[in-house]
C-alpha positions as a Markdown table, in Angstrom:
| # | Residue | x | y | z |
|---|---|---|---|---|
| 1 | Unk | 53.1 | -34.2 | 160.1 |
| 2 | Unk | 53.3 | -37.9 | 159.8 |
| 3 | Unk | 52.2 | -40.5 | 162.0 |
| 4 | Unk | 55.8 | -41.6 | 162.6 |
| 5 | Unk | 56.7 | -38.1 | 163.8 |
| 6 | Unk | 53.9 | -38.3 | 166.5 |
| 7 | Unk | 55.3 | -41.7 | 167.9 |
| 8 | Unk | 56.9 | -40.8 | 171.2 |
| 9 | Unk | 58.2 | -44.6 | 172.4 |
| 10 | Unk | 58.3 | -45.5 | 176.0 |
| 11 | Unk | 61.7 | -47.0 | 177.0 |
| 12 | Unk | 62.9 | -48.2 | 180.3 |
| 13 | Unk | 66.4 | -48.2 | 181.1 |
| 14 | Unk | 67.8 | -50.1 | 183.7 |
| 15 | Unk | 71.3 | -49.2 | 185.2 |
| 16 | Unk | 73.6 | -50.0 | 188.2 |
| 17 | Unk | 74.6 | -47.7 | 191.5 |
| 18 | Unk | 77.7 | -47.5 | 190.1 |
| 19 | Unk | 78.8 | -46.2 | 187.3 |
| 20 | Unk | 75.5 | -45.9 | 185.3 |
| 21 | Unk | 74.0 | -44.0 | 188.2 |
| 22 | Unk | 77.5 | -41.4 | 188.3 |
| 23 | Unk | 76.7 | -41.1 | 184.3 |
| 24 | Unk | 73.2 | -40.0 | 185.1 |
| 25 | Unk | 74.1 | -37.7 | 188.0 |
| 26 | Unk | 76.9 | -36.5 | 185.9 |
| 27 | Unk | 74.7 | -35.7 | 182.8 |
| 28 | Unk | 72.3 | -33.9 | 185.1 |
| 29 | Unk | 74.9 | -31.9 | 186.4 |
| 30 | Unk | 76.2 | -31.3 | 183.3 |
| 31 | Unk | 73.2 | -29.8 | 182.1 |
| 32 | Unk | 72.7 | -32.6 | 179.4 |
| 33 | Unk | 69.6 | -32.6 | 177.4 |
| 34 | Unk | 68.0 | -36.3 | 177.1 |
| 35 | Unk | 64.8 | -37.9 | 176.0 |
| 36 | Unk | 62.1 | -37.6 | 178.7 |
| 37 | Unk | 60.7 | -40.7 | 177.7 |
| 38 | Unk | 63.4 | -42.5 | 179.5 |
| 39 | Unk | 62.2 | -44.5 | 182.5 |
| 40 | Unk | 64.8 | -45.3 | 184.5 |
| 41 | Unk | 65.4 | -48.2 | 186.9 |
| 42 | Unk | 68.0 | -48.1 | 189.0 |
| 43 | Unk | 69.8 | -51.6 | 190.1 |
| 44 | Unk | 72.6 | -52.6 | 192.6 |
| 45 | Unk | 74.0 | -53.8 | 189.2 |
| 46 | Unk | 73.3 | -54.4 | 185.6 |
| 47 | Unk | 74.0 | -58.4 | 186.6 |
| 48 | Unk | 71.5 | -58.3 | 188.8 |
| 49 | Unk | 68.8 | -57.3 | 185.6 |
| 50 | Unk | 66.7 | -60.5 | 185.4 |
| 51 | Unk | 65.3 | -61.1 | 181.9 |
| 52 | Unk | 62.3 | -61.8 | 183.5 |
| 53 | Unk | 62.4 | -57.6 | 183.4 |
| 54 | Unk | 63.3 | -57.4 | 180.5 |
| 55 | Unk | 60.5 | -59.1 | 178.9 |
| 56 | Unk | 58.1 | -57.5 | 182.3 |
| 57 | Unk | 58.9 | -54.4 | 180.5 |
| 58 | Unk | 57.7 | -55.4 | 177.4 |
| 59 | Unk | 54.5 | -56.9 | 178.8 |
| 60 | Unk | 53.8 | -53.7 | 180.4 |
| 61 | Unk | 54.2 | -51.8 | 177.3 |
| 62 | Unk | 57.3 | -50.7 | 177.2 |
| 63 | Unk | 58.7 | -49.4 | 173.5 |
| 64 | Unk | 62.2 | -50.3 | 174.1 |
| 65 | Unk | 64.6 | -51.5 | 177.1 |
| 66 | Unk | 68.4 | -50.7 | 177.7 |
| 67 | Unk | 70.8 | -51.3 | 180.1 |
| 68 | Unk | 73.8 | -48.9 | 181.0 |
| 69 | Unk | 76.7 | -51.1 | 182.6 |
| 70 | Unk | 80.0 | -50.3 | 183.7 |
| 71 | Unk | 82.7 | -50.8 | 181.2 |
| 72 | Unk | 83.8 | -54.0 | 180.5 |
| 73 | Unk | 86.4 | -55.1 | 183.0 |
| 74 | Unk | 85.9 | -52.2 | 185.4 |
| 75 | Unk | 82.8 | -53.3 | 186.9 |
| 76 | Unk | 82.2 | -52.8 | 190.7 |
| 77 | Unk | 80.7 | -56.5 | 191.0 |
| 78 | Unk | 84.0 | -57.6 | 189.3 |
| 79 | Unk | 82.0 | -59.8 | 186.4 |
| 80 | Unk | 78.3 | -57.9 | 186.9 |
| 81 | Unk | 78.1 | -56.6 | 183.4 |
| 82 | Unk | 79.3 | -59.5 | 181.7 |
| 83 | Unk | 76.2 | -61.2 | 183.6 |
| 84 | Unk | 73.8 | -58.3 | 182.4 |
| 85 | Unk | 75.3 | -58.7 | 178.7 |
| 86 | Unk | 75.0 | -62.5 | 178.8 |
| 87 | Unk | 71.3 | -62.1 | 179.9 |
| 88 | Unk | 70.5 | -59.6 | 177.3 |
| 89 | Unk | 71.8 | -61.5 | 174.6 |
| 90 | Unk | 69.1 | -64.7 | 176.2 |
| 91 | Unk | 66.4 | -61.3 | 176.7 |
| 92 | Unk | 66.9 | -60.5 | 172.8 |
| 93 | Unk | 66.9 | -64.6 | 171.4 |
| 94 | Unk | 63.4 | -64.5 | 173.0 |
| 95 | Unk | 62.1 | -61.8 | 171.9 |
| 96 | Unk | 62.8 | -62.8 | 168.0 |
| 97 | Unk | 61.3 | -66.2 | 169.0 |
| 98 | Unk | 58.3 | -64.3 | 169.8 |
| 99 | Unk | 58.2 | -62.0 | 167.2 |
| 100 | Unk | 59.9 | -58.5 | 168.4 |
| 101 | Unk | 62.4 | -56.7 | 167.0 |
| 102 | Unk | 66.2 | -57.5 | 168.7 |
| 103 | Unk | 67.0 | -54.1 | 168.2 |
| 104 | Unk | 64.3 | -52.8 | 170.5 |
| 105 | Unk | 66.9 | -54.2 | 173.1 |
| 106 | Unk | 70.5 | -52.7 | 173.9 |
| 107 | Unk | 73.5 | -52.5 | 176.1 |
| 108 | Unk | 75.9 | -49.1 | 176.8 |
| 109 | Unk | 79.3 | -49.5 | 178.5 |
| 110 | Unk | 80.0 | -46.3 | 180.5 |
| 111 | Unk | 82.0 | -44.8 | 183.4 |
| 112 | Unk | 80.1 | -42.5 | 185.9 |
| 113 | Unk | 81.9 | -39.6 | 183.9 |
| 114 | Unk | 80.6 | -39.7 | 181.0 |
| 115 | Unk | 77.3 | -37.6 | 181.0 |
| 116 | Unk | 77.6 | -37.1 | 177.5 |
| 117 | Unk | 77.3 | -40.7 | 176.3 |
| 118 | Unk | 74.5 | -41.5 | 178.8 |
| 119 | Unk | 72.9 | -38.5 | 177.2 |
| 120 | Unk | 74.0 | -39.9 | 174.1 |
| 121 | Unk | 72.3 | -43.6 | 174.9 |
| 122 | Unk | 68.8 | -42.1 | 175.6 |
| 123 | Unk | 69.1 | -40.2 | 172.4 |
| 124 | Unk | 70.3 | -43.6 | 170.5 |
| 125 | Unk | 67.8 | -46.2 | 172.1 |
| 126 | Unk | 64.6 | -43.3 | 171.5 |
| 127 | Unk | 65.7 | -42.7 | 167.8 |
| 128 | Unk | 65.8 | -46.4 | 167.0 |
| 129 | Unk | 62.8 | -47.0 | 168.4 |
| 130 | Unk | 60.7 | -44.2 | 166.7 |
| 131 | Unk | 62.3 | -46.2 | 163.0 |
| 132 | Unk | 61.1 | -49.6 | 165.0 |
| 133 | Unk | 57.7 | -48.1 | 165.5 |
| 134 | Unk | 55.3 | -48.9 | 168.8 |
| 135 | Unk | 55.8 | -52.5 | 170.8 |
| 136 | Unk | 53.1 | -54.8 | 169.0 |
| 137 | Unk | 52.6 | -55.9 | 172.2 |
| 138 | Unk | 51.1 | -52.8 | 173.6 |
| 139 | Unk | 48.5 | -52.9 | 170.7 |
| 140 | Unk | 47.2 | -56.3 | 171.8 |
| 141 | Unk | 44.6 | -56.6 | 174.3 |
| 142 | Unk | 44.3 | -58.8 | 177.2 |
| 143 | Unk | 42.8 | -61.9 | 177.2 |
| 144 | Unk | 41.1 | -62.1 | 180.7 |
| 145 | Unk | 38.4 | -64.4 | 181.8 |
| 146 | Unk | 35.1 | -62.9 | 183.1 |
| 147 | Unk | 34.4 | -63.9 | 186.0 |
| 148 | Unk | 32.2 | -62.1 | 188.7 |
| 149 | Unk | 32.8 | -62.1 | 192.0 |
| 150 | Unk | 30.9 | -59.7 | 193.5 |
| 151 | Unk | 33.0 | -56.5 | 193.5 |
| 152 | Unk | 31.3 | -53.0 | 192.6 |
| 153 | Unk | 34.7 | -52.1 | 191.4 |
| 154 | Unk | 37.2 | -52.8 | 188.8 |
| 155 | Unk | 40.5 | -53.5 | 190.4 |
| 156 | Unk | 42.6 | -50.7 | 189.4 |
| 157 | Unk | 46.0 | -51.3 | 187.1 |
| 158 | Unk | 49.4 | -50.4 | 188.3 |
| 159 | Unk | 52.0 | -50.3 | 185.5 |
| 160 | Unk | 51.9 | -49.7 | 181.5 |
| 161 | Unk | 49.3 | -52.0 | 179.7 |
| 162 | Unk | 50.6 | -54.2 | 176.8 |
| 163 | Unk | 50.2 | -57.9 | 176.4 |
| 164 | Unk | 51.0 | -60.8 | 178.4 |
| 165 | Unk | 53.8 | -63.2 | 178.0 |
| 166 | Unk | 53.2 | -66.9 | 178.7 |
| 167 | Unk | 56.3 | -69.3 | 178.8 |
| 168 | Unk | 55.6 | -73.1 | 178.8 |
| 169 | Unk | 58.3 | -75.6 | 178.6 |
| 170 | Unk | 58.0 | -79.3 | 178.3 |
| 171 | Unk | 59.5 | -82.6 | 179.3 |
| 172 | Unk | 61.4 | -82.9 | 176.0 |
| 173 | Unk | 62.5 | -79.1 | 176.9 |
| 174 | Unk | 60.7 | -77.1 | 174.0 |
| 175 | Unk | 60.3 | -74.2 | 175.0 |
| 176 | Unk | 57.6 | -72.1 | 173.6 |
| 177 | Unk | 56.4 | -68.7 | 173.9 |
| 178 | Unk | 52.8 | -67.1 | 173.4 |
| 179 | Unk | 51.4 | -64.1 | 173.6 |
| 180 | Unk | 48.6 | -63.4 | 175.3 |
């Protein structure tokens, strides 16, 4: 058995109350087999997913993100998954700035019936990752400044470990991005 085989990535999925919340419910009701490497993170809606998420999810080692919206023009927030698509589309121009794969970043368009296509988008996102391989980001370590202040203890971390993500911007608005 390969390496590659062994890969199981992490993804996180964000999705709204509405509709991507129905397709969950209605997959699980369904009986609908999906990847159980799917962390799911559930939003009053998809225009409401910061891409400061996006790119926390990265940090904290996630594989892959994806968001399940309502479809286009039948959203609940009128113009939420428009928002969430827009801010995706930013999400994915700064990851390539920084050196990650785009296409460890997607959107699905679904109603609350359709189980099968939220199955469906697990199994996608999970198969393109596994041809992607592991988020170089999770590999790196963390650059942290000893300092000792007296404690016995480590402080104990909450969350996936990866990299961090600084973000500096300028006066003459260049924006830059390092990894950390």
């Amino acid at each position: 058995m390969s390496i590659e085989n062994k890969f199981e990535p992490e993804i996180t999925a964000f999705y709204c109350i509405y509709c991507g919340y129905m397709a969950a419910d209605s997959a699980g009701a369904l009986n609908v087999q999906y990847p159980a490497n799917v962390k799911f993170v559930r939003m009053p809606c998809t225009g409401k997913t910061d891409v400061r998420y996006i790119l926390e999810s990265f940090e904290q080692g996630a594989d892959a993100v994806y968001i399940v919206a309502c479809p286009i023009g039948n959203c609940h927030h009128v113009r939420g998954n428009e928002r969430g698509l827009a801010r995706l589309k930013h999400a994915r121009k700064i990851l390539e700035e920084i050196g990650l794969e785009g296409e460890r970043l997607g959107i699905f368009f679904m109603s609350g019936s359709q189980g099968q296509t939220f199955a469906a988008a697990a199994h996608t996102m999970t198969e393109r990752t596994r041809k992607l391989g592991p988020n170089p980001l999770r590999a790196a370590p963390y650059a942290v400044e000893s300092t000792d202040m007296g404690l016995d203890e480590d402080v104990g971390f909450r969350g996936r470990r990866g990299a961090c993500l600084l973000y500096t911007s300028d006066a003459a608005d260049d924006t830059q991005f390092v990894v950390l």
